[in-house]
C-alpha positions in Angstrom: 16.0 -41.7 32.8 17.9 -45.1 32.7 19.6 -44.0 35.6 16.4 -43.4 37.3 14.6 -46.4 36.1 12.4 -44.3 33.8 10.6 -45.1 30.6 12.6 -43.5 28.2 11.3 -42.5 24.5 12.0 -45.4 22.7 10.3 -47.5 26.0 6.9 -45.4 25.8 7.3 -45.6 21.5 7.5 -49.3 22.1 4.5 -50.0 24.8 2.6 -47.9 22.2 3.3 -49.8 19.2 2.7 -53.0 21.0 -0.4 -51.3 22.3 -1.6 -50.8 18.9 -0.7 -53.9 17.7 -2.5 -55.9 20.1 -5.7 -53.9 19.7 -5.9 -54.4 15.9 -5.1 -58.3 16.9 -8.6 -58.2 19.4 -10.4 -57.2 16.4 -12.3 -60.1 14.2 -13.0 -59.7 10.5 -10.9 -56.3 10.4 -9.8 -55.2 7.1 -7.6 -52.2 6.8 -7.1 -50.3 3.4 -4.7 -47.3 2.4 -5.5 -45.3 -0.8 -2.6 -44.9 -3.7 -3.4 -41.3 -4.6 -6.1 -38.7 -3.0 -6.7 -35.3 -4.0 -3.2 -34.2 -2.2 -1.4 -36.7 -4.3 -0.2 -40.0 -3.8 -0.6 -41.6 -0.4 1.9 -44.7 1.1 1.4 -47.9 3.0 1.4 -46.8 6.8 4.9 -48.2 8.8 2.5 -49.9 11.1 2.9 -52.6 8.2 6.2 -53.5 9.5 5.2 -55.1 12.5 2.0 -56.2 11.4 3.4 -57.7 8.5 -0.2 -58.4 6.4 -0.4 -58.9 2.5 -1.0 -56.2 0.5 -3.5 -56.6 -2.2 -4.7 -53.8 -4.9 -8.7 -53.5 -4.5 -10.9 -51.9 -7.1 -13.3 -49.4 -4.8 -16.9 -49.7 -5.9 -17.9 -46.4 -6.9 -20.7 -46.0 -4.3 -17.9 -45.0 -1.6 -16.7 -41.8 -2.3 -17.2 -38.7 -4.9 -13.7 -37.2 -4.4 -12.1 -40.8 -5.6 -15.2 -40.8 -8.4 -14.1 -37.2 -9.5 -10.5 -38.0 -9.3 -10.8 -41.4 -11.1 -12.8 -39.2 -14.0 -10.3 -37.1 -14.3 -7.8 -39.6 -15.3 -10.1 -41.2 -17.1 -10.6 -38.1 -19.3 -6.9 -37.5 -19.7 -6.3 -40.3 -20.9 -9.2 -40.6 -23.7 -7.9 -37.0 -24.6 -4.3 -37.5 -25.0 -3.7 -41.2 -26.3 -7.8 -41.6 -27.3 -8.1 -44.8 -25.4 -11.9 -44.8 -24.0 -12.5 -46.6 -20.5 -15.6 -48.8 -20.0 -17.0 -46.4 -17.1 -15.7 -43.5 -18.3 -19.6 -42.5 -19.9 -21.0 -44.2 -16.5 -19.0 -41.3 -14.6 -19.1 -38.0 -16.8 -22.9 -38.6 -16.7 -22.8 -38.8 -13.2 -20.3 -35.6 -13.0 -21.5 -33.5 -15.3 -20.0 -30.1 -13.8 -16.5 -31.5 -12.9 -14.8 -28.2 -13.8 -12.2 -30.4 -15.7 -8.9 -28.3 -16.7 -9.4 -25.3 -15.0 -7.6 -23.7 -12.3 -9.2 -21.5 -9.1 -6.7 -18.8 -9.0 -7.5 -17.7 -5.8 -5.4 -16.8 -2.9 -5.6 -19.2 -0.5 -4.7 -17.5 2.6 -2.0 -18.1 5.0 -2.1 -18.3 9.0 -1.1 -14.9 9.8 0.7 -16.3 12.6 2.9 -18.3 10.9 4.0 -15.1 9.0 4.4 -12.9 11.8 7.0 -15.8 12.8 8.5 -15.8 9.0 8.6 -12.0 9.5 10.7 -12.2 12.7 7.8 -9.9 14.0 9.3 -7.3 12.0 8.3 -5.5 9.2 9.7 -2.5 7.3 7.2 -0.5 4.4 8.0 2.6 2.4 6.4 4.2 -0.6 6.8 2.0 -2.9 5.8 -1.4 -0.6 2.3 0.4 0.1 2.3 1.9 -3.6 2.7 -1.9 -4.2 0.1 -3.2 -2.2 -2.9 -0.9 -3.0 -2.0 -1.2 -6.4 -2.5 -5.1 -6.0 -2.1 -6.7 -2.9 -0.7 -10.2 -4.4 1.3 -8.0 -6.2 2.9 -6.7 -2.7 3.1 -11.0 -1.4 4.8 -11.8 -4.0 7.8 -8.8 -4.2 7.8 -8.5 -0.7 6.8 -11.1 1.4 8.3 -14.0 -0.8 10.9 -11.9 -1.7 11.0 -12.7 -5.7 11.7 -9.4 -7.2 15.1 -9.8 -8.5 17.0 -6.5 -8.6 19.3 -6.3 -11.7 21.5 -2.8 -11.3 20.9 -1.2 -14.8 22.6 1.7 -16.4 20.4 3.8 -15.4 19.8 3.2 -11.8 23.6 3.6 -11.7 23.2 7.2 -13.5 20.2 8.0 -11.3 22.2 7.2 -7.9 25.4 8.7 -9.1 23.6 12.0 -9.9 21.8 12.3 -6.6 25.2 11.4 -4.5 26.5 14.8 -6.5 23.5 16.5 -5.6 23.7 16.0 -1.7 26.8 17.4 -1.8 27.8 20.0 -3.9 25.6 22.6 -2.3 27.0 22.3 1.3 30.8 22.7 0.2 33.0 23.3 -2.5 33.9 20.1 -4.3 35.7 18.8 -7.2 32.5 17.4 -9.2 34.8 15.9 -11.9 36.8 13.8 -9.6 33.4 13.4 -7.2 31.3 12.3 -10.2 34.6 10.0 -11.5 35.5 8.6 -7.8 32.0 7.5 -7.1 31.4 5.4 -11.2 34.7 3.7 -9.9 33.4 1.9 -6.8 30.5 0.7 -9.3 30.6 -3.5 -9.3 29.5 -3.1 -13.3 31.3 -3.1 -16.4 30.0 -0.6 -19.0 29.8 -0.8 -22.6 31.7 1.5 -24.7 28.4 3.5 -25.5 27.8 4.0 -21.6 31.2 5.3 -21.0 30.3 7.9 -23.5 27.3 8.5 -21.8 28.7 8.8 -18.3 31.4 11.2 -19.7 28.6 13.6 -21.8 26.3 13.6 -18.9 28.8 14.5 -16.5 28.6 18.3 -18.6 24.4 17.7 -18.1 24.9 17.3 -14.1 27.2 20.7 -14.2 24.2 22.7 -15.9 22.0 21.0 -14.0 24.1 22.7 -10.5 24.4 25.7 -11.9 20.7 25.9 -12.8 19.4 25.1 -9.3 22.2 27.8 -7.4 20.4 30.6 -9.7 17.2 28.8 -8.7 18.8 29.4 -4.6 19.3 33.4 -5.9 14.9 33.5 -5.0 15.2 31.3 -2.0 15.4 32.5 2.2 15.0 29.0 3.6 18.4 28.8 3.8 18.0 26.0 6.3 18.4 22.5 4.1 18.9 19.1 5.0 20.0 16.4 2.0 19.4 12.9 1.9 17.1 13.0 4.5 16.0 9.7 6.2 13.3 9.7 8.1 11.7 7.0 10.0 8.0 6.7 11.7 6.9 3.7 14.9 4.0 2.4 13.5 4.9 -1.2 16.4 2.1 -2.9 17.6 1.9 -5.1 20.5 4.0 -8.1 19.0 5.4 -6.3 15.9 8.4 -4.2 15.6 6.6 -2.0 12.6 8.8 1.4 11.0 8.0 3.2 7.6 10.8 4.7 6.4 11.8 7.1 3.5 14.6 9.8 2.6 14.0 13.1 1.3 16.7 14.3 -1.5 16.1 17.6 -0.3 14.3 19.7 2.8 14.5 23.7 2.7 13.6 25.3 6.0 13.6 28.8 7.6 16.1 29.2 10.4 13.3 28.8 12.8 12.5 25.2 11.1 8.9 26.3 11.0 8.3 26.3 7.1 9.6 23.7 4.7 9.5 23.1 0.9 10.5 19.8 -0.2 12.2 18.8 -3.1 13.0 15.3 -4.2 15.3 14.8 -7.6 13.9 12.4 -10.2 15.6 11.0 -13.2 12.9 9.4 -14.7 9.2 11.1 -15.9 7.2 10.8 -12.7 3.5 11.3 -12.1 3.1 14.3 -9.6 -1.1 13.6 -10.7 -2.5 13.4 -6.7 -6.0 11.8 -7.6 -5.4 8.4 -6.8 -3.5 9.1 -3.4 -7.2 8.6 -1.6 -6.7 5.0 -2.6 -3.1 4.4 -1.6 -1.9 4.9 -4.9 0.8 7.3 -6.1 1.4 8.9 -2.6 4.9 10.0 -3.3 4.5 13.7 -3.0 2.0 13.1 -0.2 4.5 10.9 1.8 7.2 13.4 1.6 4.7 15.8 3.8 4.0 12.8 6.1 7.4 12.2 7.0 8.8 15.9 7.0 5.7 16.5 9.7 6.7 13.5 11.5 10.1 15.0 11.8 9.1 18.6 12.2 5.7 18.4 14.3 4.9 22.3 14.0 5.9 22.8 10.5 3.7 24.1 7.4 4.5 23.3 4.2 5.3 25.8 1.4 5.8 23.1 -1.1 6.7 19.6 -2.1 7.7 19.1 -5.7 9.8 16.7 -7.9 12.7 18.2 -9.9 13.0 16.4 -12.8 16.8 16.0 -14.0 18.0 14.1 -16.6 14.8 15.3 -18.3 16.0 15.8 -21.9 13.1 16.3 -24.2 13.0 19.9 -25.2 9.8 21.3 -26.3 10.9 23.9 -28.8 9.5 27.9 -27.9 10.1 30.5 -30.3 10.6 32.7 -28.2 12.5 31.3 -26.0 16.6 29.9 -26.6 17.5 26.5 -26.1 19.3 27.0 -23.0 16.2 28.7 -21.5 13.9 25.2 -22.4 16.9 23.4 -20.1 16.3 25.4 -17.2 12.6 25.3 -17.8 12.6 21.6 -18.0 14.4 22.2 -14.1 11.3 23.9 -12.7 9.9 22.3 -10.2 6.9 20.3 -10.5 4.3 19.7 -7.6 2.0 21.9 -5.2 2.5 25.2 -3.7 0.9 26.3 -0.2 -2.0 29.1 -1.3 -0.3 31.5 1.1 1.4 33.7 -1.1 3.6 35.5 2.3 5.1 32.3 2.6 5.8 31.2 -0.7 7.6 34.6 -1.4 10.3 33.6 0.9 10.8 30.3 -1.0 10.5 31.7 -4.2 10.6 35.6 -4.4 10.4 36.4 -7.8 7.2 34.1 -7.7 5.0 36.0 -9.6 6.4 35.3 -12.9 8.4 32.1 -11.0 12.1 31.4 -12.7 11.8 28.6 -9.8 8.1 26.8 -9.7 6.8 25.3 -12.8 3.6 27.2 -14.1 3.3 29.6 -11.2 2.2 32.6 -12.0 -0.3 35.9 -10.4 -2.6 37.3 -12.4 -5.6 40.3 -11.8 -7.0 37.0 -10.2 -4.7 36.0 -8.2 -2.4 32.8 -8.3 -2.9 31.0 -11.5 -1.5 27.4 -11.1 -3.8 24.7 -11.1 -1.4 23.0 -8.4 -1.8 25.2 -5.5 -3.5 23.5 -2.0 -4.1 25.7 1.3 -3.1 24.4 4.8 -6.3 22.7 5.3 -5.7 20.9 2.2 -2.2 20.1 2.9 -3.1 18.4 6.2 -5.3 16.5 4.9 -3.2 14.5 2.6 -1.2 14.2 5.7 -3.7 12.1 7.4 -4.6 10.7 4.0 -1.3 9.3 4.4 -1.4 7.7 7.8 -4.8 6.6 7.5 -3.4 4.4 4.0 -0.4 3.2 6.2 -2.3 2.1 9.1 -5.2 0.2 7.0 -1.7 -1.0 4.8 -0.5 -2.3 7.8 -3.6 -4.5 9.8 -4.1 -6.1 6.1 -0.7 -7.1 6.1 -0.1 -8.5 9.7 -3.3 -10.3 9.1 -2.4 -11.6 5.5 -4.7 -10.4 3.3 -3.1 -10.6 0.1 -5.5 -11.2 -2.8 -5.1 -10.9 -5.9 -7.1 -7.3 -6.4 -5.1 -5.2 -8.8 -7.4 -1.9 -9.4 -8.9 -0.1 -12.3 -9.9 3.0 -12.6 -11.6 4.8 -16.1 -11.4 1.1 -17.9 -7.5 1.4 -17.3 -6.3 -1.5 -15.3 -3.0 0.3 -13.3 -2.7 -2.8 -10.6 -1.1 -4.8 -13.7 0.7 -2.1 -15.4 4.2 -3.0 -16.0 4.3 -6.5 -13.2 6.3 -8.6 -13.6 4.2 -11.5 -11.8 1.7 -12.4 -14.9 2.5 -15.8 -14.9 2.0 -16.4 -11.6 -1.5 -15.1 -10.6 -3.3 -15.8 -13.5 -5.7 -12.9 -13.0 -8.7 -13.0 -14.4 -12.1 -10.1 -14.9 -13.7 -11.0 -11.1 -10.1 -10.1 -9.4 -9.8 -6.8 -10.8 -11.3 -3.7 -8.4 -13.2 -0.5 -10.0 -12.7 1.9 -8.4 -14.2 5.5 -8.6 -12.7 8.3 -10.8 -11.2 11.4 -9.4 -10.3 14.8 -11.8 -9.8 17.6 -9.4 -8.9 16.4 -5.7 -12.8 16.7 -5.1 -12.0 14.1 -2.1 -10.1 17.2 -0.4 -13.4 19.4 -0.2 -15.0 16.2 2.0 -14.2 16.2 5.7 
């Protein structure tokens, strides 16, 4: 710009300042004030000072002028009669005046954020599983906080190093012949943790737990035609919009499917004591058994379901039978646990000795017919399906649009959005955040269209 005999930056930064200056100059009687603090904390002498170059005197406001500086200067009035008991002059002139100042309390409210602006902080990308919407419906300031600002610390744990060891083992040992020993040995030693002496003990004993465990689920394969199976199944859905790159994602430990990959049970191994209970799913909540239909029927359009289940391993409470040896409680306790399709021609070709099931947890036929409490036709089926997607869409437009609240949800006088958080001390929830929500018993929500 020199070269071209332009005004450069500092040449149009100038003329403005001088600009300014002369402006305030032309003005008679001016007097120009700055405040020292304001309700966004204290304020500073404007850098126009430096070439104006006027005293600075402190003023005392008249308390005509302004009710934010009246509340403000009550305030501090009040703190300091409460903590060093030093009474003002006008401190009785001003609480009379502001009789409802809310002193010491605190609007917990989420204050919103320009959805915008997080789109941008996103990178106009966002990734949601099961657990991130489980997370959000249960309380969506819940959902912020873990996965938006990112503050949920992961600590790897004993057991999460049990759980994954396990279910490495188990998406392998079906498909060939391996050396579980050295398998279940190679895979601790790549772990970046140092185990106690009690662990070691544990990681050796349960290594004899995972073997029974294997053997128990190839007798369970004796009943079982969907030879067909995928392992560690990831699957992932588009949900993009216009201006975001959107996925949900999740892996299924284990897909059984006929040769002509029309049928499917699903099976997904847990270590822990899950809830397989489906009467919160209409909510958002608890969909883990639902998702895994959503994302198999995402990956196999055509496909009915036979089942979808959790096998519990690692489940070691034993509830004593007389009738019944120990070693026949273990493989009980490795049913499986979840919903079977109402069909009974297709579930014989998952589990053919169904009628008295060595396989499926609680299924049985009597002169009545099937008697488990967990069985769900077609109709039924695809509706939890859509149940599914409808939850992930509404998930995602409250996201993208930053709507995160602080609305955990109760349900029977039991408030589950708070159960087990770890974000107490941040929220600061109190009875007008918290959601009722209606109580369902028996998937009555299914019967509606």
């Amino acid at each position: 710009k020199k070269t071209l005999d332009l005004d450069t930056s500092n040449d149009l930064n100038k003329y403005e300042i001088d600009n300014n200056i002369n402006n305030i100059n032309n003005i008679k009687n001016l007097t120009i004030t700055y405040k020292l603090n304001g309700s966004d904390g204290v304020s500073y002498l404007s850098s126009l000072n430096d070439y104006l170059n006027l005293n600075i005197e402190e003023c005392r406001i008249n308390y005509n002028y302004s009710n934010i500086h009246n509340k403000l200067l009550l305030g501090s009035k009040i703190d300091t009669y409460i903590k060093y008991n030093d009474k003002d002059d006008d401190l009785d002139i001003l609480f009379n005046t502001y009789p409802n100042l809310d002193y010491n309390t605190y609007d917990n409210t989420f204050t919103n954020i320009d959805k915008e602006l997080l789109k941008d902080y996103l990178n106009h990308k966002l990734s949601l599983s099961y657990s991130t919407i489980n997370d959000y419906y249960h309380c969506s300031f819940r959902y912020y906080i873990s996965n938006i600002l990112k503050l949920n610390i992961y600590n790897e744990t004993f057991m999460t190093i049990l759980g994954n060891t396990f279910h490495y083992i188990l998406s392998i040992c079906f498909e060939k012949d391996i050396d579980i020993n050295k398998e279940y040995n190679d895979y601790i030693s790549k772990v970046e943790y140092e185990f106690t002496n009690e662990e070691k003990y544990f990681l050796e004993s349960l290594k004899k737990e995972l073997i029974f465990i294997i053997e128990t689920i190839k007798k369970q394969y004796q009943y079982n035609t969907l030879n067909n199976t995928y392992y560690e199944e990831k699957i992932i859905v588009d949900k993009s919009t216009k201006d975001m790159e959107i996925i949900f994602k999740g892996f299924i430990d284990k897909l059984m499917l006929d040769k002509d990959e029309s049928l499917a049970s699903i099976i997904d191994y847990k270590t822990g004591n899950p809830n397989i209970d489906l009467n919160n799913s209409i909510y958002g909540m608890d969909l883990q058994l639902p998702v895994y239909i959503y994302l198999t029927k995402n990956r196999f359009p055509n496909i009915r379901i036979v089942g979808f289940y959790l096998q519990k391993i690692l489940n070691t409470k034993i509830k004593k039978e007389d009738k019944k040896s120990y070693i026949e409680l273990k493989e009980d306790n490795l049913k499986l646990q979840g919903y079977t399709n109402s069909d009974e021609n297709i579930i014989k070709l998952f589990d053919s000795n169904y009628k008295d099931s060595k396989v499926i947890k609680g299924m049985k036929v009597s002169s009545k017919g099937l008697s488990s409490k967990k069985i769900l036709d077609d109709t039924k089926i695809d509706k939890l399906y859509i149940i599914v997607d409808k939850n992930i869409d509404k998930a995602i437009d409250n996201i993208v649009n930053a709507n995160f609240k602080i609305n955990p949800k109760r349900i029977d006088g039991n408030n589950i959005g708070c159960l087990y958080c770890p974000y107490k001390d941040i929220c600061y929830m109190t009875e007008k955040d918290i959601e009722d929500l209606k109580s369902y018993k028996n998937l009555e929500f299914l019967e509606n269209d």
